[in-house]
Structures are given as structure tokens and as C-alpha cells.
C-alpha positions in Angstrom: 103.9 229.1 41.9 106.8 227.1 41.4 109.8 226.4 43.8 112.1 229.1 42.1 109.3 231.7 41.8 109.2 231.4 45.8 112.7 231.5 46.4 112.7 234.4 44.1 109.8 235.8 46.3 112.5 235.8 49.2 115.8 236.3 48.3 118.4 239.4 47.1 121.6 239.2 45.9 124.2 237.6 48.2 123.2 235.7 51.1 119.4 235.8 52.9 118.9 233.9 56.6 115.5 233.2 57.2 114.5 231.7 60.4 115.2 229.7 62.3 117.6 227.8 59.6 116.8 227.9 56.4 119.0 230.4 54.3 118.5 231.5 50.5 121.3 232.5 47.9 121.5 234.3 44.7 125.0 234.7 43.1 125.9 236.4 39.8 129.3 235.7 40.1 131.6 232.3 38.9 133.2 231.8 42.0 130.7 231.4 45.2 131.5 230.8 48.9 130.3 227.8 51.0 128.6 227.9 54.2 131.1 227.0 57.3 131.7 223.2 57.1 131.4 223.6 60.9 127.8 223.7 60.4 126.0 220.6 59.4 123.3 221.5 56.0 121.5 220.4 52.8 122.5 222.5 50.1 119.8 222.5 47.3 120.9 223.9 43.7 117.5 225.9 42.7 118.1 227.3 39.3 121.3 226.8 36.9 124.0 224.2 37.2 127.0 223.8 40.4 130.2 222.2 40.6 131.2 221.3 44.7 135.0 220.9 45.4 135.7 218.3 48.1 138.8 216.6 49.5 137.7 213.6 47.5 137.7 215.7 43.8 134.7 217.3 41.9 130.9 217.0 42.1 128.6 218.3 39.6 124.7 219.2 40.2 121.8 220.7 38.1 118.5 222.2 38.9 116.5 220.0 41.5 119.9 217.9 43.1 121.3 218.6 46.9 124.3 217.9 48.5 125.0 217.1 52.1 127.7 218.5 54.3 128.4 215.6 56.6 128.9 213.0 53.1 130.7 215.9 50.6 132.6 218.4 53.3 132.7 221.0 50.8 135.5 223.5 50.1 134.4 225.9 47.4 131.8 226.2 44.4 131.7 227.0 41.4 128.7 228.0 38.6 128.8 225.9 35.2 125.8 227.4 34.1 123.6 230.5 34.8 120.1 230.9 34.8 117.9 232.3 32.4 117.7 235.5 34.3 122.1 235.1 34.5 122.0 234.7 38.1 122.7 231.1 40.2 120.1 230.4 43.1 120.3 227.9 45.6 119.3 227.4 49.3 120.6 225.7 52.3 119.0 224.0 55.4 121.3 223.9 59.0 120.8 220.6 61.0 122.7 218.8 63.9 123.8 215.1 64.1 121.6 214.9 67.2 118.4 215.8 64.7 119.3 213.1 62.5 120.2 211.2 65.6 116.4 211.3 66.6 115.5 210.6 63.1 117.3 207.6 63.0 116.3 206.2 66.7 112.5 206.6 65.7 113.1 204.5 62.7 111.8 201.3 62.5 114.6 199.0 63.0 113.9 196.9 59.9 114.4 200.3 57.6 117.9 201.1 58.8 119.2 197.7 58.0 117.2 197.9 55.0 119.1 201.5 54.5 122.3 200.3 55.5 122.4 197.2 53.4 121.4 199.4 50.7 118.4 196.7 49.8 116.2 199.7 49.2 114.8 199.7 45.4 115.8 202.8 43.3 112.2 203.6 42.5 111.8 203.8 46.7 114.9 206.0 46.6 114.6 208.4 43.9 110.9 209.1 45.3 112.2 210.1 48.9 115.3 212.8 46.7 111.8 214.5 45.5 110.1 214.8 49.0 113.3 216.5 49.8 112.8 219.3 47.5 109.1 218.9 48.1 109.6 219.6 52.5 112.2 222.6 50.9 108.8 224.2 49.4 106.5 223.7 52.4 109.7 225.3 54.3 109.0 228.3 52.2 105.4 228.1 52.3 105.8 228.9 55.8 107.6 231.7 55.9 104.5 233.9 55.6 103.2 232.0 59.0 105.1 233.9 61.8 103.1 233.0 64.1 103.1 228.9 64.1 106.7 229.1 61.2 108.9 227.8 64.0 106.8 224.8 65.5 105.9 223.4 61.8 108.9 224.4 60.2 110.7 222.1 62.9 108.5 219.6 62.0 109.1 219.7 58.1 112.5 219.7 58.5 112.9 216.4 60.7 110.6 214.7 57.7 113.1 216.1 55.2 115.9 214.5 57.1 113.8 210.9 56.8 113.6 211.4 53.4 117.1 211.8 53.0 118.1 208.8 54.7 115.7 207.1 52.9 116.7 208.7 49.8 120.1 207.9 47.3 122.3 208.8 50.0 120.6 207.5 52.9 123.3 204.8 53.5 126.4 207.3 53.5 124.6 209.9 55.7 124.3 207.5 58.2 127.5 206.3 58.4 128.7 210.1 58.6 126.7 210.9 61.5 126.8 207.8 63.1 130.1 206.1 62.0 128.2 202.8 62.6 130.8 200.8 59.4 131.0 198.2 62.3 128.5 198.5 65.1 126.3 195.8 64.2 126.1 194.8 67.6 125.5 198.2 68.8 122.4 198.4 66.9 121.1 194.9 68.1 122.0 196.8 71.8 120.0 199.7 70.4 116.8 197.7 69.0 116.7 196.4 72.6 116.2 199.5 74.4 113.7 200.4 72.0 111.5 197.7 72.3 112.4 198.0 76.4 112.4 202.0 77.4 109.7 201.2 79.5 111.9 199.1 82.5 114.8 200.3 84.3 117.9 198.8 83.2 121.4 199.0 84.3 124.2 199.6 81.2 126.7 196.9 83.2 123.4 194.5 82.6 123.6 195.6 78.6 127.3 195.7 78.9 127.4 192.0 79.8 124.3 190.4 77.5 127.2 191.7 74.7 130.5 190.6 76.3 132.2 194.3 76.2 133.2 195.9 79.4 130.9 199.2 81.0 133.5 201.6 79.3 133.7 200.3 76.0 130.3 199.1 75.6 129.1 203.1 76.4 131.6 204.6 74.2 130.9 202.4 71.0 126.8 202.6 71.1 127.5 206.8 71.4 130.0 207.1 68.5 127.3 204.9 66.9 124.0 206.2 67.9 125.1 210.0 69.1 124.1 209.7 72.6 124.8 207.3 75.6 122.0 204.4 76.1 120.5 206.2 79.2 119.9 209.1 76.9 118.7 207.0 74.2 116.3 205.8 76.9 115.3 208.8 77.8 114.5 210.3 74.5 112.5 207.3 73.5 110.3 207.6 77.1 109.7 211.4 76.5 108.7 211.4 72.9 106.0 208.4 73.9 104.9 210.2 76.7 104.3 213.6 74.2 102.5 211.3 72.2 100.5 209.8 74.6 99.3 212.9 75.6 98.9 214.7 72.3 97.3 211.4 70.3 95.5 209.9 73.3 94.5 212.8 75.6 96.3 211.5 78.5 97.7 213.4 81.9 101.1 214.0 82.1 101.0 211.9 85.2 99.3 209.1 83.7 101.7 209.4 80.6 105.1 209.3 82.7 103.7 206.2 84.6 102.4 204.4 81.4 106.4 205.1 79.6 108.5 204.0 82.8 108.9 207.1 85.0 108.1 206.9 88.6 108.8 210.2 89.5 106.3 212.7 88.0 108.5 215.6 88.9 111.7 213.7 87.4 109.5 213.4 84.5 108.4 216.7 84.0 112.1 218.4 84.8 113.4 216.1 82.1 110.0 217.0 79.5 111.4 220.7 80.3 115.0 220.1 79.2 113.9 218.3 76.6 111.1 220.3 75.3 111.8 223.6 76.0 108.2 224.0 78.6 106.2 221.7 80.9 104.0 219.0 79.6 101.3 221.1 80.2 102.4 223.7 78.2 103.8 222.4 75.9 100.5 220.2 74.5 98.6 223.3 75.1 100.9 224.8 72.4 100.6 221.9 70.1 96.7 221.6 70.0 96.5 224.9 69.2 98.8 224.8 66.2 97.0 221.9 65.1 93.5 223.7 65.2 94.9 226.4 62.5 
């Protein structure tokens, strides 16, 4: 079964939510509304031909293209062309800067320059546009999975975002999330702390090594990286820690010790807010998933 046969699986006329943030149109009509440009989303074009109005003019897609929110800011649509069956179908995908955010920290540091010097080879590029549409049918794939749909459709959807950064737009959805046109040495600030999330650090220490003061060096690295560097930190320490304990089979205390954290109950408050449930629980949760 093909991509539209499963869309067509779900969908009625108008607009269809599925959770947790994947929605599903069918239109018959010229004229068709946009989601809220409030809300950050991939819009997919499914079956017949679109035309997006922007601020900046007209954009035109067929069958198998997507737009994104953050780069187009879309006003209204309209349908060039119908389907066979005279109806338009498409499908959209909600995200937040901070998922792409998370995407972008956990990139290697060598593929965002690489993304954001546009060095990337078309062949590379046009690949990644497919895995888009491919995570879009694994999406639906899962909707008949109540049961583990949340946890792995999550999971799909932060490797649809990679794909789209490393995809044809890759370059311009960075710089709309992250509005990083001049932060190069934000990003050499930001490949530090990666490669040094384990040690304590002070931000007037980071502040200095790049000659800004405390207050201008934490306001440029989070309009250009989404979050503040003891955030940035943070996020980096937990994730390890989850995989440490998920890939390796350690303790959560061992894990906190091994990632920086002296404080196991720091630790686990933080894996709480972060995660949603202790350490504990929440690798209980994910072996099970992964035994289905």
C-alpha cells in the first residue's frame, strides 16, 4: 500500500488530527485554509498539485514536495490541480524550534557547517527530501499501534526533522530557527560545550575565552542555539546519561557520575523535567518498547 492509499485509509473530508501531531487533509474545494502560522509544521502535498502564498510571492508544489512553516510563513493555498478522484490531499506535521533545537545540538559539528555552507552534494540532498516523505509513512504506519504510537512516533519525527536539515532546505531551516546568519563564534562556543558537558564551567569563563561580556555573550548563543549554555549543558548530560543507561545497561547513579552530575538527586529531578518520569522508569518504558 502506497502513501496516498494510507492517508486515504485515515482521512474524511476537511481536516483530521491524529495524535499526538500529525494531521491529515482532504479538500474538494479551490480555495483551502492553512494551519495557524503560530504553529511551527511540515506541510506535505499528497495527491494533486498546491500553490502556497507567502509574504515573499508564490510557491508552487506537486505530489511528493513539502513546505516548511518557519522558511515559507504561509498565508493561504490554493489547488492547481485535483486528483484523479477530484479531491486535493495533503498532511501536516506540528514541531517546536526547541525539537529542531535538539536536532541540531546532537549534530555532529562538521555536518552543520557542512549544512550551513551549503557544501552538501545535491545527490546527499535530494536523498534526505525522500526520507522525509518516507518517516511521513512510518508516521502512518503507526497509527494502528496505540499502544507504543506516541514513544516511536516521537522518535520518527525527530529523524524526519534530521532529514530536513539535511535535505534542500536544510540551510534556510536553520537560520529560521536559529537565526545563526552571524554567530560563527557562537557555534565555536557551542562545539566547546559539547565536547565539555562533562566539567562544570562558569558562562563568565566562556564569556571571556570569546571577548563578549556575561549579558551579551548569553543572549547571542540563545537567539542562536534556542536555549542558554547551561541548558545546552544540561540537555547534552541527560541525553548521554539516557544513553548510557539504555545502550550500556548502566545505573542511574553510575550514569549521572560518569556525564558530570554529582548530585544523584539533582540528576534525577532534572531526568524528570526533562523526560517526563524517573530514570528508572523511564528505561523500563523504553526496553519494553524495544522488545515489540
Amino acid at each position: 500500500m502506497n502513501l496516498i492509499e494510507k492517508v486515504r485509509e485515515h482521512l474524511k473530508t476537511g481536516i483530521n488530527t491524529t495524535p499526538p501531531f500529525l494531521h491529515l487533509f482532504r479538500y474538494t474545494s479551490k480555495t483551502i485554509p492553512m494551519p495557524q502560522v503560530e504553529t511551527l509544521y511540515i506541510y506535505f502535498v499528497l495527491d494533486g498539485e498546491f500553490r502556497l502564498y507567502t509574504p515573499g510571492g508564490m510557491l508552487d508544489y506537486v505530489a511528493g514536495q513539502y513546505s516548511v512553516s518557519a522558511i515559507d510563513t504561509p498565508e493561504k493555498g490554493y489547488v492547481l490541480a485535483f486528483s484523479e478522484q477530484q479531491d486535493f490531499l495533503a498532511a501536516s506535521v506540528d514541531f517546536t524550534a526547541n525539537d529542531v533545537m535538539s536536532a541540531i545540538i546532537a549534530l555532529n559539528d562538521d555536518l552543520t557547517m557542512q549544512i550551513l555552507d551549503n557544501t552538501l552534494n545535491d545527490e546527499f540532498k535530494a536523498k534526505q527530501d525522500q526520507c522525509v516523505l518516507s518517516c511521513l509513512e512510518r508516521i502512518l504506519d503507526m497509527l494502528v499501534e496505540p499502544v507504543s504510537m506516541k514513544f516511536l512516533c516521537e522518535q520518527i519525527r525527530a529523524e524526519m526533522i534530521f532529514h530536513i536539515l539535511c535535505g534542500s532546505c536544510g540551510k534556510a531551516f536553520i537560520q529560521s530557527i536559529t537565526n545563526v546568519k552571524s554567530a560563527g563564534e557562537i557555534y565555536e562556543a557551542n562545539s566547546w560545550i559539547k565536547q565539555n558537558y562533562r566539567q562544570s564551567f562558569k558562562i563568565e569563563e566562556l564569556a571571556e575565552q570569546w571577548n563578549m561580556s556575561v549579558s551579551q555573550f548569553h543572549q547571542k548563543f540563545k537567539n542562536a542555539v534556542g536555549m542558554g549554555p547551561l541548558q545546552c549543558q544540561k540537555r547534552l548530560r541527560l541525553t548521554e546519561a539516557r544513553r548510557l543507561m539504555l545502550d550500556e545497561g548502566k545505573k542511574a547513579t553510575e550514569a549521572a557520575f560518569d556525564v558530570g552530575y554529582e548530585s544523584l538527586s539533582q540528576f534525577t529531578r532534572e531526568y524528570r523535567k526533562m523526560f517526563g518520569s524517573s530514570p528508572t522508569e523511564d528505561i523500563q518504558f523504553l526496553q519494553r518498547v524495544q522488545k515489540k
